[in-house]
KOLKOL-172343 format. One line per 5 residues: their letters; for each residue x, y, z of N, C-alpha, C. Coordinates in steps of 0.2 Angstrom, whole numbers, plus 2048, in hexadecimal, padded with zeros to 3 digits. Each point is the difference from the previous one (the first is absolute). Example, Ala and Ser with C-alpha at 12.3 -4.5 7.8 and 13.67 -1.06 7.14 Angstrom:
residues 2
AS	842 7E4 827 7FC 806 800 804 806 800 | 7FE 805 7FC 804 806 801 7FC 805 803
//
This chain:
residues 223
XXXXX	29F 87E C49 7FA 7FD 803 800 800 808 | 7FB 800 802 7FE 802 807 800 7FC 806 | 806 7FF 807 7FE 7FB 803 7FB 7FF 801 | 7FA 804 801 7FA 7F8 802 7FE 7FE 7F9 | 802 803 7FB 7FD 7FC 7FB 802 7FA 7FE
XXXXX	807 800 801 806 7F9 800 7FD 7FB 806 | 7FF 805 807 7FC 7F9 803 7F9 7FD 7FE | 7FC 803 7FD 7F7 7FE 7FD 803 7FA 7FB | 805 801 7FB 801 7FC 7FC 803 7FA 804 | 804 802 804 803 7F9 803 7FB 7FB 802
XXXXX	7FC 804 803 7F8 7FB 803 7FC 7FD 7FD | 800 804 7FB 7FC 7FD 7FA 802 7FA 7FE | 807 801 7FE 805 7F9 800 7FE 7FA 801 | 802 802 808 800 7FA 805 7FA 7FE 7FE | 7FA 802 802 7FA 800 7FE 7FF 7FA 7FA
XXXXX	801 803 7FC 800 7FD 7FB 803 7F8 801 | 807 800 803 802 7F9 7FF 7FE 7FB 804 | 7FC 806 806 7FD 7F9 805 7FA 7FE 800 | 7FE 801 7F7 7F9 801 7FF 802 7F7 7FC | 804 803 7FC 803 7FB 7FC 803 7FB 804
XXXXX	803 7FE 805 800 7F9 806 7FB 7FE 801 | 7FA 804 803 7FB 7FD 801 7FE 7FA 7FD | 7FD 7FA 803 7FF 7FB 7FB 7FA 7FF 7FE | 7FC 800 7FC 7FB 7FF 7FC 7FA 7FE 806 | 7FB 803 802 7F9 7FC 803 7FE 7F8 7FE
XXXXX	7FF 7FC 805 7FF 7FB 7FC 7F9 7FE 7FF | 800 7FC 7FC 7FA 800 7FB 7FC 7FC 805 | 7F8 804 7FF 7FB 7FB 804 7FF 7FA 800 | 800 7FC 806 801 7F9 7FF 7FA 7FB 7FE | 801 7FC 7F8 7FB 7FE 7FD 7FB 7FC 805
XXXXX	7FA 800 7FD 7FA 7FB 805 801 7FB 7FE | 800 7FC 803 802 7F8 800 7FA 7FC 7FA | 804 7FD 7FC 7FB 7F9 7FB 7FB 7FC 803 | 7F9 801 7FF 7FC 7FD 804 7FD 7F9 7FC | 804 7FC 800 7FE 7FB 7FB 7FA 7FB 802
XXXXX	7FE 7FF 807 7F9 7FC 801 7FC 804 7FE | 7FB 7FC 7FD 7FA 802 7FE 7FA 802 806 | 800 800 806 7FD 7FF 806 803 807 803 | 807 800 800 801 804 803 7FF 809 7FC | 801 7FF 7F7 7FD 805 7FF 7FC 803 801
XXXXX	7F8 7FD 800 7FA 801 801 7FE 803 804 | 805 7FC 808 7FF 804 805 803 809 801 | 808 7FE 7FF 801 807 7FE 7FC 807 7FB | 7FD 7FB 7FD 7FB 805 7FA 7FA 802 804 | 800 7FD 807 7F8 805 803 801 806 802
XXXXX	808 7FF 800 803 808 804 7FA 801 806 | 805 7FC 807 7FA 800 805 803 807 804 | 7FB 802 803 802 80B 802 7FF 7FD 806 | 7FB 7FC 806 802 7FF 808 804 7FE 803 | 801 800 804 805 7FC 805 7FF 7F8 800
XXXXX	7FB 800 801 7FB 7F8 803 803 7FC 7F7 | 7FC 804 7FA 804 7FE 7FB 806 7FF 7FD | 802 803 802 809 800 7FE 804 7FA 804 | 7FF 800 807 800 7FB 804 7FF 7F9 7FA | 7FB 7FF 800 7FC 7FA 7FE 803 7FD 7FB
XXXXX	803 805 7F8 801 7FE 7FE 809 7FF 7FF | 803 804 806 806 7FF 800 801 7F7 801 | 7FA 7FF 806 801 7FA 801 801 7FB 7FE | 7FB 802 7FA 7FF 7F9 7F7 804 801 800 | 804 805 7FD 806 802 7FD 806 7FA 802
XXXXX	801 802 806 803 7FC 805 801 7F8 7FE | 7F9 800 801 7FE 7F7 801 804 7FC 7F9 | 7FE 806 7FA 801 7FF 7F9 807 7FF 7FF | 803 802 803 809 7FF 7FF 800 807 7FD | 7FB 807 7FF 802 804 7FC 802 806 805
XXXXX	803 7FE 806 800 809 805 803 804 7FD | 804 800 7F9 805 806 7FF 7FB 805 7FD | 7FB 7FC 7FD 7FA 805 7FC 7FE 804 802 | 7FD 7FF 807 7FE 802 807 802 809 803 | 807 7FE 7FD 804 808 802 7FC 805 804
XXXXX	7FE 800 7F7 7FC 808 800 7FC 800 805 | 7FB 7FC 7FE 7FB 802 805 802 7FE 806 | 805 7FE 803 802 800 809 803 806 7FF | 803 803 7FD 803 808 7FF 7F9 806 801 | 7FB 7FF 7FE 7FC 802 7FE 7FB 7FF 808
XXXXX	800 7FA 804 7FC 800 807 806 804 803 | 807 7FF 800 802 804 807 800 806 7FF | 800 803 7F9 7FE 808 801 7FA 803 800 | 7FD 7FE 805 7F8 7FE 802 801 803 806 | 7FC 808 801 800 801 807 7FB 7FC 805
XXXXX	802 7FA 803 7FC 7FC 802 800 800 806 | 7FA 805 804 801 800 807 7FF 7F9 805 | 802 7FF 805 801 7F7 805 7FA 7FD 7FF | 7FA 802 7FF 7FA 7FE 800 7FE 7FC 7F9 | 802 804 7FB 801 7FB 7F9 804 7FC 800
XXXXX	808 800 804 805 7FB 7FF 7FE 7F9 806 | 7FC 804 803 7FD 7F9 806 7FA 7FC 7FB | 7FC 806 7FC 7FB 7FA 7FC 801 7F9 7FE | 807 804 7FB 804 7FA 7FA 802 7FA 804 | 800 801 807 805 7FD 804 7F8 7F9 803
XXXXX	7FC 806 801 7F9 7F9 800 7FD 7FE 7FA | 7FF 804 7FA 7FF 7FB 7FB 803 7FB 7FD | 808 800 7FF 803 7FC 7FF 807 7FB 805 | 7FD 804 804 805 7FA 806 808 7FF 7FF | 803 7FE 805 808 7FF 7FF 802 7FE 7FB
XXXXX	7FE 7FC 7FE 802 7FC 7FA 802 803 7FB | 7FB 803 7FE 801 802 7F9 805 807 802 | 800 803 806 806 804 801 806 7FE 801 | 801 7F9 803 806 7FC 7FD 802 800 7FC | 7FE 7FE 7F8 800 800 7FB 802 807 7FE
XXXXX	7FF 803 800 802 80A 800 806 7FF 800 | 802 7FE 807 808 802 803 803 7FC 7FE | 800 7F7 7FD 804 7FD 7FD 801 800 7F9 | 7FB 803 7FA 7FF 7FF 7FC 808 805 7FE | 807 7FC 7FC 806 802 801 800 806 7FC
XXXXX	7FC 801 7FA 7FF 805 7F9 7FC 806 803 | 7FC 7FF 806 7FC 808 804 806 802 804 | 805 7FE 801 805 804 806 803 805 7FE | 802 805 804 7FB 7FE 808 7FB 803 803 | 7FE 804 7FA 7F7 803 801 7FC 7FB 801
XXXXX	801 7F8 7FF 7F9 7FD 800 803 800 809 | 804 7FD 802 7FE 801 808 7FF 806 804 | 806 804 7FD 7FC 807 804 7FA 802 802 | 7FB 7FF 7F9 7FA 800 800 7FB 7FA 806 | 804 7FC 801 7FD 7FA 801 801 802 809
XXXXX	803 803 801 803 803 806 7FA 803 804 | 800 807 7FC 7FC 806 801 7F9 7FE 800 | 800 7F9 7FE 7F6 7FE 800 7FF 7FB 806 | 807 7FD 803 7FF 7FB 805 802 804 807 | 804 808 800 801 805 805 7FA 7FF 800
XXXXX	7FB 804 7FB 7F8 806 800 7FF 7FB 805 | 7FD 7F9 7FB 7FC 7FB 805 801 7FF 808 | 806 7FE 801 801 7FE 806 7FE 807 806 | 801 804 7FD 800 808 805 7F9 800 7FF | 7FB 800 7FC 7FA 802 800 7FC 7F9 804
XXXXX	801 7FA 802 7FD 7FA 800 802 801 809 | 805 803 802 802 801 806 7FE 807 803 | 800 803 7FC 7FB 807 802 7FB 801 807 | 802 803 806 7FD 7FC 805 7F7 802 7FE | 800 806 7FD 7F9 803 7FE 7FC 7FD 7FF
XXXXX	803 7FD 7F9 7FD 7FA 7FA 7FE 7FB 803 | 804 7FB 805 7FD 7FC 802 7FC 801 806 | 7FD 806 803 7FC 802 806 7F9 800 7FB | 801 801 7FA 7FA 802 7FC 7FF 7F9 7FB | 803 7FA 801 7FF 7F8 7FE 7FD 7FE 807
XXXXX	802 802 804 7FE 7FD 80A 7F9 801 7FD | 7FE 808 801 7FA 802 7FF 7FD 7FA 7F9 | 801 800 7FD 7FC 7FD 7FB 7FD 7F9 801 | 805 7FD 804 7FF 7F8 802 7F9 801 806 | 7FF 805 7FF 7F7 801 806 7FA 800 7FA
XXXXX	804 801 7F8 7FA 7FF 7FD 7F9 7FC 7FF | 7FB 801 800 7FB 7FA 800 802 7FB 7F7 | 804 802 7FE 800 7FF 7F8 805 7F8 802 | 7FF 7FB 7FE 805 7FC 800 807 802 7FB | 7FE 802 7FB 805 801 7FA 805 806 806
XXXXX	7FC 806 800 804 804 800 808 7FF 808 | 7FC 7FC 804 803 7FA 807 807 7FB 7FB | 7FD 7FE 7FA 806 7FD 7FE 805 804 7FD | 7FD 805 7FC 806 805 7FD 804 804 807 | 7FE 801 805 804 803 806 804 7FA 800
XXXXX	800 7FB 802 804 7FC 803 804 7FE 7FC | 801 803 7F9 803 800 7FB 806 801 7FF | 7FE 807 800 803 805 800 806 801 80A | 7FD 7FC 803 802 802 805 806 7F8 803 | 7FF 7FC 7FA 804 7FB 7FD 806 804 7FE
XXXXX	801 807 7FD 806 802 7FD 805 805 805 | 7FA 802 804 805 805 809 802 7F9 803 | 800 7FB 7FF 805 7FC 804 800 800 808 | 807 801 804 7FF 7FF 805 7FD 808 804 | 800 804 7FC 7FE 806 801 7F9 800 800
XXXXX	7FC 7FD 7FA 7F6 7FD 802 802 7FE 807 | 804 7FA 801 7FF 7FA 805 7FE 805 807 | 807 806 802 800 802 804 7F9 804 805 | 7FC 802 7F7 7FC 805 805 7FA 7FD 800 | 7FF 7FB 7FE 7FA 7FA 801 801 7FE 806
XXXXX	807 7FC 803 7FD 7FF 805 801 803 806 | 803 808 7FF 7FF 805 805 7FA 801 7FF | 7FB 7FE 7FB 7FB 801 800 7FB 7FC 805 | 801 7F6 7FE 7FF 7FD 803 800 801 809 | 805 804 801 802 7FF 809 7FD 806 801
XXXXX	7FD 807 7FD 7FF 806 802 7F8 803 800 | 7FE 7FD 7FC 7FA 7FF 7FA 7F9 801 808 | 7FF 805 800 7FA 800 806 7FB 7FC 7FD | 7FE 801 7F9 7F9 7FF 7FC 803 7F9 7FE | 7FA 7FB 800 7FF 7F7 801 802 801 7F7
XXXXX	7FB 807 7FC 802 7FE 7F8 807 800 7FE | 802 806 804 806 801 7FD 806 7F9 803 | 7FF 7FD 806 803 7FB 800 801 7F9 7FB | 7FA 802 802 7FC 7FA 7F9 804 801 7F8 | 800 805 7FF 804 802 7FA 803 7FF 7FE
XXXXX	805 801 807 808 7FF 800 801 7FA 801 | 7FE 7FA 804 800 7FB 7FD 801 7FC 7FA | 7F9 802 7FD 7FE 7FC 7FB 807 804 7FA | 802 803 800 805 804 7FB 807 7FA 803 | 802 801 805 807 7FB 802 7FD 7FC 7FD
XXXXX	7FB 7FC 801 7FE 7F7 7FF 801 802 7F7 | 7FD 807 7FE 801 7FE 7F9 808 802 7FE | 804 803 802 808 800 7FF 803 7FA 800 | 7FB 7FB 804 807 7F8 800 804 802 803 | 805 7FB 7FE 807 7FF 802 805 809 801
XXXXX	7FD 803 7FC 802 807 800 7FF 803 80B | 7FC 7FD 802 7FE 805 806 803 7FA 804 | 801 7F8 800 801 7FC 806 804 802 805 | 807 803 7FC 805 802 807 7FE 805 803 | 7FB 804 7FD 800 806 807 7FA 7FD 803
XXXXX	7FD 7FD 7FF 7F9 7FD 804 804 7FC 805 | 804 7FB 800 806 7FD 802 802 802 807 | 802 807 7FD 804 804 805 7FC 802 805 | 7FB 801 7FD 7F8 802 806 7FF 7FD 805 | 800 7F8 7FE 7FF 7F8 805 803 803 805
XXXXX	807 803 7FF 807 801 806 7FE 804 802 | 7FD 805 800 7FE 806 803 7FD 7FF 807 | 7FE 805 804 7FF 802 804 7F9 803 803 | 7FE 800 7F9 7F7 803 800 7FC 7F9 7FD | 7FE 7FE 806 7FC 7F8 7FF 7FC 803 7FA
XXXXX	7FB 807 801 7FA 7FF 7FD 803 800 7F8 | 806 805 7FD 803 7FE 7FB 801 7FA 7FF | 804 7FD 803 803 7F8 800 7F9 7FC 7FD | 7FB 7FF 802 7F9 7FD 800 7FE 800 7F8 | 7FE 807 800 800 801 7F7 804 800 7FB
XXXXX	808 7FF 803 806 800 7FB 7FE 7F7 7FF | 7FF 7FC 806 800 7F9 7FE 7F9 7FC 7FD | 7F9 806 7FF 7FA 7FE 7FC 802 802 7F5 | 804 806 803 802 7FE 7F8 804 7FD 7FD | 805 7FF 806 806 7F8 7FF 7FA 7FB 7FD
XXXXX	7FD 7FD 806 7FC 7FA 7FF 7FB 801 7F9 | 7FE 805 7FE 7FD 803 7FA 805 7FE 7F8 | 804 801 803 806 800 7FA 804 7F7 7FE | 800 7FD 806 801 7FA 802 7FA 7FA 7FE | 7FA 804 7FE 7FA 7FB 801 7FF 7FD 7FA
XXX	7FF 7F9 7FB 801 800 7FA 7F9 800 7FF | 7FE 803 7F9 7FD 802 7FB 7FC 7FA 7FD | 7FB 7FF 800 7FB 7FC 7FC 801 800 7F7
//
């Protein structure tokens, strides 16, 4: 017999026995017994959006049943969901129910991961200095509604709203655009005090003047 034949079989060999080591794949992990009668039902809608899947992890949650849940948390984070979807989730259903994500102990640790990636989008897109240059502009709407959805929304840029309102406040050539900016501070509340605060201190009386009518605004008790 032929050295390379002697070595092909050698390999073969080996081959073979380290085929034979290899240990067994393991078997797919069963889906969990869904015993409440509440939580099957909801499972049986097989909810396919984000906003639903969401909603109904939450029951899930609430029910004492978050192992049920798995799949479909497995099922949203293989969801190519660009920041703007993950910021929606984050205004339709609020912190809360994203707390619950991350603590529920049976979702770990996809449920916080997730819960992560939706309170990053938010916070980046709510601080966006664009975004809120285009909430500025919309608190000049003649619409009351659409004045209070700005002010909303500009509730969630924080001290980042705060900043360009009263840059706007002290900058603002146009009486509306002042006016605006105002009335947006007075509606952030306690959100905008310390920087109007800080204004008092300053150095530009006509600033100081306006930082102190939306104090006095904020300070004036309600009927």
């Amino acid at each position: 017999m032929s050295k390379p034949v002697i070595v092909l079989i050698g390999m073969c060999a080996c081959w073979a026995i380290m085929a034979q080591a290899q240990p067994p794949a393991a078997p797919p992990k069963p889906a969990p017994i869904v015993t409440d009668p509440i939580a099957r039902d909801l499972l049986a809608t097989d909810p396919t959006t984000p906003a639903d899947i969401v909603r109904v992890l939450s029951i899930l949650i609430d029910l004492g049943q978050a192992k049920a849940g798995e799949g479909l948390l497995r099922k949203l984070a293989d969801m190519a969901l660009d920041a703007n979807q993950l910021a929606d989730l984050d205004r339709q259903y609020g912190s809360g129910v994203l707390l619950k994500l991350s603590l529920a102990v049976d979702l770990q640790p996809l449920g916080k991961q997730f819960a992560d990636r939706v309170l990053t989008a938010a916070n980046q897109q709510a601080r966006d200095p664009a975004r809120i240059a285009a909430l500025v502009a919309e608190l000049k709407s003649p619409a009351a509604t659409d004045r209070a959805v700005a002010i909303a929304e500009l509730q969630r840029g924080g001290d980042a709203a705060v900043a360009v309102l009263v840059k706007l406040l002290a900058d603002a050539a146009n009486g509306d655009d002042r006016r605006a900016a105002s009335d947006a501070l007075a509606g952030l509340g306690e959100l905008s005090t310390g920087a109007l605060a800080a204004a008092l201190e300053g150095d530009r009386t006509e600033l100081a003047a306006r930082a102190a009518g939306v104090l006095g605004h904020l300070h004036t008790p309600t009927s």
